[in-house]
N, C-alpha and C positions, 0 to 999 in steps of 0.2 A: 534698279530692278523694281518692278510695282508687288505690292506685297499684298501674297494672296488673301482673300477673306477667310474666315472658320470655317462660314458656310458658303454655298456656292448660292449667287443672286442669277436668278432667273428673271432674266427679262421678257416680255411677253406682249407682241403688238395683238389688237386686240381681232385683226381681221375685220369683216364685211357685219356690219351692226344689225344686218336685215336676218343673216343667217345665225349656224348656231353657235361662232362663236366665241358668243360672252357665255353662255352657257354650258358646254364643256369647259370652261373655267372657271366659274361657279362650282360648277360639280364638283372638278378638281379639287378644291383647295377649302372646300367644305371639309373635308377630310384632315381634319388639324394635324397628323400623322405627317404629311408632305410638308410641314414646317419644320422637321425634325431632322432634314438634312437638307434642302432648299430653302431660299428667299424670295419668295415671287413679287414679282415688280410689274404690274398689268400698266400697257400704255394707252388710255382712255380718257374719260371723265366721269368726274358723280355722279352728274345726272344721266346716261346713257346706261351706268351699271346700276342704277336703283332702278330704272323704266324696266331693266329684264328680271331683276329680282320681283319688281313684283308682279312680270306676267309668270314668271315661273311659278311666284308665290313661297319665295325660300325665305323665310323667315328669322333663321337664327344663323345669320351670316351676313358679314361685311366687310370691306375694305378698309384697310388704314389707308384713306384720303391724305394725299400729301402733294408738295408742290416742288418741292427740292430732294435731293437723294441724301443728306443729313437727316431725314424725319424717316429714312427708312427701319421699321419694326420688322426685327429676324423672327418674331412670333407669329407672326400676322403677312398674311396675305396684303400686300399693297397695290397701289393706285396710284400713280403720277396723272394729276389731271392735266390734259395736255388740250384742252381747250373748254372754254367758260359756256358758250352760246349754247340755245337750247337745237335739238337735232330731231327732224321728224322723221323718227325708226315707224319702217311699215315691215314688219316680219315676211319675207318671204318674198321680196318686191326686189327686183334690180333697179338699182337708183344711183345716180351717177354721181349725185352730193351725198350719199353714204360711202360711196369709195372715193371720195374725198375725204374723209376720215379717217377712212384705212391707212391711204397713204401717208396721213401726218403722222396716224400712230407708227409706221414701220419708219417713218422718218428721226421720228425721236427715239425710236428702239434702238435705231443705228445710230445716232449721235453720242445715244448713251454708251453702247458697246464699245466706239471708238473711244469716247473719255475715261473707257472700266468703270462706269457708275455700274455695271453688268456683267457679268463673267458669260454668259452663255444667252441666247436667242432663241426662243421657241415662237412660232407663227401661228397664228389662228388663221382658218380658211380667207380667201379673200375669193372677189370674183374679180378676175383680171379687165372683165370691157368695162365693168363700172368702175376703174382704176383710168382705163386708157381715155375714158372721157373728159379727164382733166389735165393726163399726163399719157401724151400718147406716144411719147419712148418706153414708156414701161412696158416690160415683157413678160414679168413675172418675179417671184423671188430670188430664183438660183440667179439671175441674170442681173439684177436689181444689185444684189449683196458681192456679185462678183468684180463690177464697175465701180462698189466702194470699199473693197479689203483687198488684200493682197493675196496671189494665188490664180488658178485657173480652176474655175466652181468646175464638181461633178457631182451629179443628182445618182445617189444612192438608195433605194429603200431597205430599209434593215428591219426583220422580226428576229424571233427566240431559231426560226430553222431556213432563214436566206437571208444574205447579204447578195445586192441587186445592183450593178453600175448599167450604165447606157452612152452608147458612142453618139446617137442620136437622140434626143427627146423630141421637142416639140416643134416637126416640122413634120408637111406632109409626107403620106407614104410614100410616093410618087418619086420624091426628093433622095430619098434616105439610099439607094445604090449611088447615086450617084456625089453624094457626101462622105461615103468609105475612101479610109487610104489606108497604104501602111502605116506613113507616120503615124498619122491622127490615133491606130488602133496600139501602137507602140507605146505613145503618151501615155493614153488613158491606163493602157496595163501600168504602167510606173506608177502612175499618180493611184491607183487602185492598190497598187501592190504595198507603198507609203502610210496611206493610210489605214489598209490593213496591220502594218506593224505599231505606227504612234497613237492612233484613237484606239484599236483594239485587243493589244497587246499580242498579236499573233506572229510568232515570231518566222514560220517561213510559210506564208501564205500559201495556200495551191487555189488554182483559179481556173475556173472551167469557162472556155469562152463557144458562141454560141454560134451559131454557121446564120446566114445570111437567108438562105433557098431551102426548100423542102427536102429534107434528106439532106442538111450542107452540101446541095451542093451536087449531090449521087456523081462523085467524081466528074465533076463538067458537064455532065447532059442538062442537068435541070437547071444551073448559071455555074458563070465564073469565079462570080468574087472569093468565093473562100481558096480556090486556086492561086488566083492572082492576088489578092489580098489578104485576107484573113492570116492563112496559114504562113505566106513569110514574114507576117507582123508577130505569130507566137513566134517564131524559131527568132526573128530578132530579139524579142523581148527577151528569150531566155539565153541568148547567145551574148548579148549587146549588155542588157539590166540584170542579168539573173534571176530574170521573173518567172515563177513557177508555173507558168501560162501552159493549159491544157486542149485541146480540139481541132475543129468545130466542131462541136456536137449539135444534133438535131434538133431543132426547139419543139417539134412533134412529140419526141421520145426521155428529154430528158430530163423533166422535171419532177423525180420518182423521188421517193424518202432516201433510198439508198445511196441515187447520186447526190443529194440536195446535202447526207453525211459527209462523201466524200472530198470536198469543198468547202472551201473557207467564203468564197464569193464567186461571182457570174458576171460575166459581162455579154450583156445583147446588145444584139447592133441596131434595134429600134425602139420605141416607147413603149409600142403595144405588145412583142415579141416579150418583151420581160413582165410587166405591170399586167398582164391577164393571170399568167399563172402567180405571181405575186400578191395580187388578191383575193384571187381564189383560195389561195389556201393562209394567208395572213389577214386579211384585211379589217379586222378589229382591232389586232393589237399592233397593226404593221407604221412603219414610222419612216417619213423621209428624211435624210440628212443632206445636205447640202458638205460635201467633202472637199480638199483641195484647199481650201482656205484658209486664212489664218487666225481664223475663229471662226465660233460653232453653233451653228443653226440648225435647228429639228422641226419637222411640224406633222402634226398626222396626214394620212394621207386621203381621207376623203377633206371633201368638198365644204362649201359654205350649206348645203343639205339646205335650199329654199322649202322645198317641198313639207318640212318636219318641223321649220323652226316656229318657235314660241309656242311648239305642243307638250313640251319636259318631255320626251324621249329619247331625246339623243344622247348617244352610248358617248361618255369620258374617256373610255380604255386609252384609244390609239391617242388622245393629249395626252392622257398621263403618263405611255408610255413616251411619249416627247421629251417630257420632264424628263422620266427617269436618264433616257439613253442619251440628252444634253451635259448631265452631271456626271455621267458614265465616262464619256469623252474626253470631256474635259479634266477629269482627273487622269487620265489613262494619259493625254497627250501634254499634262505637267508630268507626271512621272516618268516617262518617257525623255523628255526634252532636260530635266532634274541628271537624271542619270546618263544623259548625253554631254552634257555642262561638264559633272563631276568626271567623266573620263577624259574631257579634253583638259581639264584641269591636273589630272595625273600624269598625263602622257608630257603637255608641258613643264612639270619641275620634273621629270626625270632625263630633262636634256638639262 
């Protein structure tokens, strides 16, 4: 069994070097407070995090530079330099040999993860075409991290008042009725409902799931799918998994404080169906998690922010809320899996 650390190591690719961020990681971890129950481990180099310290101009902050996970400092914010050469950062610029960089750093993020030089994964923004210009299977991160850990990735966003799944993400509108089934909508309830109980200690989830058509649906005149789909995928879930699976409710009407209480999570059946009202009302402190897996990756949910980078104003919140809900998880789904052990442990000596 690998034995946990004290503290929990945060591992951290460093995303797109043009955007901002190295800079909500700076920001971050300026705060010597987030060394007091994390390890942060940025995957970079020297020279790339001194070029934005000194356009930001931050002065009394630095990385413990290091080359191996033996020189990791539990006081200090670290730096695995993961490549020597010098790199010309143009802030703001999409550039195809800066997401060649990206990709080394989420490479070595996930080498480390798989070896536990890491206990958890947080992602800084990346820009996916200046990725695909050098690696054009890449699809993105859920998709990325799901072809190398075990598990069937689901893209979640979590704030303090929604927990958010998605049948479909990132495929045209166009697409999305016709990528609906029961199965599919079965799965993801299970797999939603899972990790509603080991990452977040909830013990009978209730889950409002989301209609398809205006009004779900208005009983078949406006579409079929929540007839023929949607709705025998709850009554399976709850018949088949005992999944506390609720709807369809209207995605016009139902994203109120009252219903947003009554609910532990949501599941919509497309990207923009959930992530409009999702960031309308989270989107500073809102945070994606990549669930389903067998280890835990967060990352904020806005963008590489061209437009703002190397001006020092880009908001930290939604990475630090990364951090926080990576180290959240992660204890919640050891203590979980702890107390799963220790009952099979019982149940076997009393035979």
């Amino acid at each position: 069994m690998i034995k946990e650390r004290k503290k929990i190591r945060v591992g951290v690719s460093v995303g797109d070097l043009n955007g901002i961020g190295m800079e909500v990681i700076i920001k971050t971890f300026e705060d010597k407070r987030m060394m007091d129950f994390c390890t942060p481990v940025i995957f970079s180099s020297a020279k790339t995090s001194s070029y934005h310290r000194k356009v930001l101009e931050i002065k009394n902050f630095s990385f413990n530079i290091i080359n191996d996970f033996n020189k990791v400092n539990d006081k200090q914010a670290n730096l695995i330099n993961c490549w020597e050469e010098d790199v010309e950062i143009n802030l703001g610029e999409l550039n195809s040999e800066i997401g060649k960089y990206a990709y080394i750093s989420l490479e070595k993020a996930k080498d480390a993860l798989k070896n536990n030089n890491i206990d958890v994964l947080v992602t800084a923004p990346i820009n996916k075409s200046a990725i695909q210009k050098n690696q054009k299977d890449f699809i993105g991160h859920t998709e990325y991290l799901e072809q190398n850990f075990k598990g069937n990735s689901l893209m979640m966003m979590i704030s303090e008042n929604m927990k958010i799944a998605f049948v479909t993400s990132h495929v045209p509108l166009a697409e999305v009725s016709g990528l609906l089934n029961e199965e599919k909508i079965v799965e993801i309830l299970s797999s939603l409902n899972d990790t509603l109980i080991q990452d977040f200690g909830i013990n009978k989830p209730k889950i409002a799931v989301i209609g398809l058509n205006p009004h779900a649906g208005e009983d078949g005149m406006l579409g079929k799918e929540e007839k023929d789909i949607i709705i025998p995928a709850i009554i399976k879930s709850k018949n088949q998994n005992n999944v506390l699976a609720f709807g369809p409710y209207p995605a016009d009407s139902f994203f109120t404080s009252s219903n947003l209480e009554k609910f532990d999570a949501i599941l919509s059946m497309y990207h923009d169906q959930g992530l409009t009202p999702f960031k309308t009302l989270s989107f500073s402190e809102g945070v994606n998690y990549t669930s389903g897996l067998n280890v835990v990756r967060t990352s904020p949910v806005h963008g590489t922010a061209f437009d703002i980078a190397g001006k020092n104003i880009a908001d930290p919140q939604s990475f630090r809320e990364s951090i926080f809900l990576a180290c959240k998880i992660i204890r919640k789904r050891r203590e979980y899996f702890n107390l799963k052990d220790n009952s099979l442990k019982v149940k076997k000596s009393e035979h």
